[in-house]
N, C-alpha and C positions, 0 to 999 in steps of 0.2 A: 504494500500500500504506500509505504514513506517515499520508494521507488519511483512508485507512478504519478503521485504528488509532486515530488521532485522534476522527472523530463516536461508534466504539464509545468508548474514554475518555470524553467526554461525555453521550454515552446513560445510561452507569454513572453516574458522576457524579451526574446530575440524578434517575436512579431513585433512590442515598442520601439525595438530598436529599429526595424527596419521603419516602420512608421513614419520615425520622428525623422531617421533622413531622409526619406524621400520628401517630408517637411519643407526642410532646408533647403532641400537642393532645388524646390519649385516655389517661384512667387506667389503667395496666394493672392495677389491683386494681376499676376498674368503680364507684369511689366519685367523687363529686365534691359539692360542699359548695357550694350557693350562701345567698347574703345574711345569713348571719350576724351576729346581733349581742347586746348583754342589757339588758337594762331597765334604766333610768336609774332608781333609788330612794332615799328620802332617806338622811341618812350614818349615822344609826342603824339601817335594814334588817340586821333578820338573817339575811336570802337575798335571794340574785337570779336572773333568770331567764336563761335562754339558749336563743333560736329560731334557725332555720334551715329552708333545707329541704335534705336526705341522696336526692340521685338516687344507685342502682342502674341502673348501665348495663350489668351481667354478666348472664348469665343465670340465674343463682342467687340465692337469696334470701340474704340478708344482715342480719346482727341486729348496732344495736349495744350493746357491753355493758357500756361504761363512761367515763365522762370523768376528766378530771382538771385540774387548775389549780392553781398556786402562788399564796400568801394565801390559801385556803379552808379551812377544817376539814374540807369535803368536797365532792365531787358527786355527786348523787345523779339517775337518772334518773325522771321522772316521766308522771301523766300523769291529765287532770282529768277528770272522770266527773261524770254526774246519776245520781245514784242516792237512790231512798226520797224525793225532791222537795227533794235539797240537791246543792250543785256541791261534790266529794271529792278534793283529789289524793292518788291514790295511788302509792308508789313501785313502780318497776316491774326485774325483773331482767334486761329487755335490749328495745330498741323493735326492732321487725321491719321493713325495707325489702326491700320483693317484690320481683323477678326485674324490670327493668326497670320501675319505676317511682320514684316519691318519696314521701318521710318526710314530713311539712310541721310543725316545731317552731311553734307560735305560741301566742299565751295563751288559756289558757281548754283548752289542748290537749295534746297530747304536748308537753315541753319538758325541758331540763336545768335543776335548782336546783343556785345555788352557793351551801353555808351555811357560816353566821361568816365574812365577809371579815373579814382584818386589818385594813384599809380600807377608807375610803369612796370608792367611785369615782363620777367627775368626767365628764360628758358631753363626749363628743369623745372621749378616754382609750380605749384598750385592753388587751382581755385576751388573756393565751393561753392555749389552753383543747387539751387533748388528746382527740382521739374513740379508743375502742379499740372494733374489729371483729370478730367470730367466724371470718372469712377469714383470720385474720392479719394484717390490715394499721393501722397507724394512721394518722392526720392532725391536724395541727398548725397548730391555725387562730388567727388575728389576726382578736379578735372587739370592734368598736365599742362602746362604752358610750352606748345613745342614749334618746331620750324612744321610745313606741312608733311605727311607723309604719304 
C-alpha cells in the first residue's frame, strides 16, 4: 500500500512539474517579443527608432496601442509608406498582430519612434520601453541600443 501511495505521490508530482513548465515556457496573454532593439543615432537625433518582431500566439487578433519610455517626450507608433512616388511615415493609432502570426518592426516599416531623448544614447546601452495591448496586457522590455542589423 505505502508502495502505491508512494509512485501515485510521484506521478503527481512530476504531472506539477511538467504543468508548471509548460507554464512558463507559454504566455498566457499569447504575446511574446523577440529581438528587440533601436537605432544607434548620433547625440543630436531628435528621435529614434524601435524594431522588433510582436508574435501573437492566441487566437485573436491583437492591436498594439501604445509605448512608452522614460527620457522621451514621447512614443509614438509609426509606420513608413510609398505613396505619390515618396517614402511617408505616418503615425498610426494602434499596429494590428493577427491571430497567430507576427508584427515585424524594422526600418523603412512599421516601427516605434522615440522623440526628444533627454539623452544621447551610447551603443551597447539600454532602454526600457513599455508595449500596451488592446487584451489588457503589457510588457516591459530591455531594449539594446545598437548600429542596424
Amino acid at each position: 500500500m505505502n508502495k502505491m501511495i508512494s509512485s501515485l505521490v510521484l506521478i503527481l508530482l512530476s504531472l506539477l512539474v511538467i504543468t508548471q513548465t509548460g507554464a512558463t515556457n507559454h504566455d498566457i496573454d499569447g504575446i511574446t517579443i523577440h529581438n528587440p532593439w533601436v537605432r544607434l543615432a548620433p547625440s543630436n537625433a531628435p528621435v529614434l527608432g524601435v524594431f522588433m518582431e510582436i508574435h501573437n500566439n492566441s487566437n485573436h487578433d491583437i492591436r498594439l496601442l501604445s509605448a512608452n519610455a522614460s527620457g522621451y517626450k514621447r512614443l509614438e507608433l509609426h509606420k513608413t509608406e510609398y505613396k505619390n512616388g515618396m517614402m511617408k511615415m505616418t503615425k498610426q493609432g494602434f499596429m494590428p498582430i493577427l491571430a497567430h502570426d507576427k508584427l515585424i518592426l524594422k526600418p523603412g516599416s512599421w516601427h516605434i519612434m522615440m522623440i526628444s531623448p533627454e539623452s544621447a544614447s551610447n551603443e551597447g546601452e539600454f532602454v526600457m520601453v513599455e508595449l500596451i495591448f488592446d487584451n489588457g496586457s503589457s510588457k516591459t522590455l530591455r531594449v539594446k541600443v545598437k548600429k542596424e542589423i
